[in-house]
N, C-alpha and C positions, 0 to 999 in steps of 0.2 A: 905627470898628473893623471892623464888619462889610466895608466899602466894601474896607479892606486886605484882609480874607479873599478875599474875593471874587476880587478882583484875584490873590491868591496862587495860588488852585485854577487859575482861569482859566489862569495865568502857565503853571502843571502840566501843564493839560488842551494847551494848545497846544505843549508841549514831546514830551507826550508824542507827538502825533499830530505833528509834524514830523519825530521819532525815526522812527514808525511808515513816516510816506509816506518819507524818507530808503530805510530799510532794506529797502522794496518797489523801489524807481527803482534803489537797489543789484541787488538781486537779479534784477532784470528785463535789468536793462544787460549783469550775468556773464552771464547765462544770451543774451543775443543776442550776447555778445562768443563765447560758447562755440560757440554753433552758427555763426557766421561763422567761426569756427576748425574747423571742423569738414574732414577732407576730403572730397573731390568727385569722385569720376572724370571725367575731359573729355579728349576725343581732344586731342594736341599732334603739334604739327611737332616731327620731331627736327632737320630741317635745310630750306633753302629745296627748294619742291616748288614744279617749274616749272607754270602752267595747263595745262589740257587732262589732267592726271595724272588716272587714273581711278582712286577709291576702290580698289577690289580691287589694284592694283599699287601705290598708295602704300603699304595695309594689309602686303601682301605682303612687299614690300621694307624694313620698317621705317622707312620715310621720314614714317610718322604713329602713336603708340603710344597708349596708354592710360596718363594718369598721375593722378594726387590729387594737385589741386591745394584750399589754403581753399576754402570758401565764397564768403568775401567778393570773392575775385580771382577768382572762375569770371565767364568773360564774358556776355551777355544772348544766347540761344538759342546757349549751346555744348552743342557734341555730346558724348555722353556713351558713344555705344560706337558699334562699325562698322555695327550693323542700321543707324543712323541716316542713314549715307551711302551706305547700300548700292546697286550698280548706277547712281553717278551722277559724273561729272568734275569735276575743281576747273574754276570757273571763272572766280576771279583764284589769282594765285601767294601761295602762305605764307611766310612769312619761318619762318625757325629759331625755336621756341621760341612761336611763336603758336598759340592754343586755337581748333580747328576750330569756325566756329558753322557753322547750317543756311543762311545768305545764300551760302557760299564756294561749295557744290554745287552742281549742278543735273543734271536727268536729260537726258540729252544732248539728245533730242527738245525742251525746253524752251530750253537753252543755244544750239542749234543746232549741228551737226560740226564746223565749225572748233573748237570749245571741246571735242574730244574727240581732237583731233590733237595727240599728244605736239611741246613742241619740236623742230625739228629734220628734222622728216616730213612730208609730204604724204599727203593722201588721195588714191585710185586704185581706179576700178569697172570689173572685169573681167566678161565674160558669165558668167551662171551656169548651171549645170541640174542634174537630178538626177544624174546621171551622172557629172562630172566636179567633180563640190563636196557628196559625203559625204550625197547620198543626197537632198539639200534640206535636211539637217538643221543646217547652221551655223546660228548667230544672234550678237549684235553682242558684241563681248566676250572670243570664242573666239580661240586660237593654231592656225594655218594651217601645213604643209607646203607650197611651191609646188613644184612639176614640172614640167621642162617637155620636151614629145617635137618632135624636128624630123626631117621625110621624106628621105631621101636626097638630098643635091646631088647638081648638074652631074658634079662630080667624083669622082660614084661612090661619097663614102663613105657608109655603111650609115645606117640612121635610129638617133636613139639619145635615150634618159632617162636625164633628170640632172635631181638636186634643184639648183632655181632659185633659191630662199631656203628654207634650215632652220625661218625660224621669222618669221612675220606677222600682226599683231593683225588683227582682223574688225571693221571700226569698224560696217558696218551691211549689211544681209542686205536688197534691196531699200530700199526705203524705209524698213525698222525699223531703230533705231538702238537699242532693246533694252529695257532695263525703266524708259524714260522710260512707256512705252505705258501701265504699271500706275501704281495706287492705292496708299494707303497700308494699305489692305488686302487686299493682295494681288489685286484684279480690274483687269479691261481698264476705258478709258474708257466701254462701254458697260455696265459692272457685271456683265461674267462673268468666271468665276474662271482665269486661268492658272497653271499649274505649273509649276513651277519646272523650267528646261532646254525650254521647249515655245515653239513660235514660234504668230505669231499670224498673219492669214489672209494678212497683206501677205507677210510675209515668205516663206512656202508658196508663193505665187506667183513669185516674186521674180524675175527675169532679170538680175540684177547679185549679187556680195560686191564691198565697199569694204573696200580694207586699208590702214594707216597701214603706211608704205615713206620710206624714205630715198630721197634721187631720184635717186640716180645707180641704184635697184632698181627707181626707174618705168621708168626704161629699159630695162633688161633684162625686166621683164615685160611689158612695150607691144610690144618686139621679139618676143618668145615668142608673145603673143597674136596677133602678125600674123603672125610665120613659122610658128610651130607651135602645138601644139596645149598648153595648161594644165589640169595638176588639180592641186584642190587636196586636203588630207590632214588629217584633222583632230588635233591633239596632245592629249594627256590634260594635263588639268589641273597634274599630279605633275613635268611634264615639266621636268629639270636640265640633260641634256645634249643640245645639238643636236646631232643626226645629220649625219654626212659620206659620202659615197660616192661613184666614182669612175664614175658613171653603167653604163648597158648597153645592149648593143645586142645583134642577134641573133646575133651570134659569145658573147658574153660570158654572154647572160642565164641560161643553167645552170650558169654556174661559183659 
């Protein structure tokens, strides 16, 4: 008789505690099913974004957005907002609808300049100096005005300037190609601090800007550079419409 009681509590005691662990493994499962459910912000492609695309104009252009996506579908090192790509180039191509990880960038100085040449373009190092390229103040990243002045021909007619191209990326100032140079806390390789918009000692130096050009625009500014003279113009960030003008020359230039 006893032996059945025994057996009975027992029978209880493991029921209960199967009930017990049951309803903890319940409740542990919702609660990681809930946070897998959870959303996630992670940069996405809206549409394929060819290599060499630089953060700031995929950003720009809406070619990369910010959306919530699960938990569970966020991919292993996806990016999560623009600081995280900031100042660096895709360097393979995204397909539509794929979530930016940190492997896809790289700081161009790391990827190397060909992974910072949009499809389509070519790179092109024109002489630089302070005078004729904004003072020394370009650095890799910025949109350029070209210029370009030629001396009177043979034939008499007057020397004259004309915008050469409206509008050309800055892929690298000297040998800098831009904020590959810095940290993830904001310092140079040697652990001082640069500011943001400020060049570092290479670029100060510099005897070249390298611009991404279409090639039938290397032409025209290779010819420019050997027949006359080039400056460059720096455009404000803001900048919608390119400028057109019909050049001047010393008959024209006070009209």
């Amino acid at each position: 008789m006893r032996s059945r009681v025994f057996i009975l509590v027992a029978a209880v005691v493991l029921g209960i505690a199967a009930a017990l662990l049951t309803a903890q493994y319940l409740r542990g499962a919702t609660a990681r099913l809930t946070k897998e459910a959870q959303p996630v912000q992670v940069l996405v492609a809206t549409q394929d974004v060819p290599r060499g695309t630089s953060a700031e104009d995929a950003l720009k252009q809406g070619l990369i957005t910010v959306q919530e996506v699960p938990q569970r579908y966020v991919s292993a090192n996806a990016v999560s907002s623009a600081r995280g790509i900031e100042g660096q180039v895709l360097a393979t191509s995204l397909s539509a609808g794929e979530q930016v990880t940190r492997a896809r960038f790289q700081f161009p100085s790391e990827a190397g300049l060909s992974f910072a040449i949009p499809d389509g373009f070519v790179a092109v190092s024109i002489p630089a100096d302070d005078i004729t390229c904004v003072g020394g103040m370009l650095k890799a990243g910025d949109w350029v005005l070209v210029t370009a002045t030629f001396d009177p021909g043979p034939n008499g007619k007057d020397a004259e300037s004309k915008i050469l191209l409206p509008k050309a990326r800055v892929l690298a100032v000297g040998a800098d190609t831009g904020a590959g140079t810095t940290t993830d806390d904001g310092t140079n390789k040697s652990g001082s601090a640069l500011a943001a918009g400020t060049r570092s000692a290479n670029a100060a130096k510099a005897a070249t800007v390298t611009l991404a050009l279409k090639p039938e625009d290397v032409e025209r500014i290779v010819f420019a550079e050997e027949q006359g003279t080039v400056w460059l113009a720096l455009l404000p960030t803001t900048e919608t419409e390119l400028p057109t003008t019909a050049g001047r020359n010393i008959k024209t230039i006070f009209k």
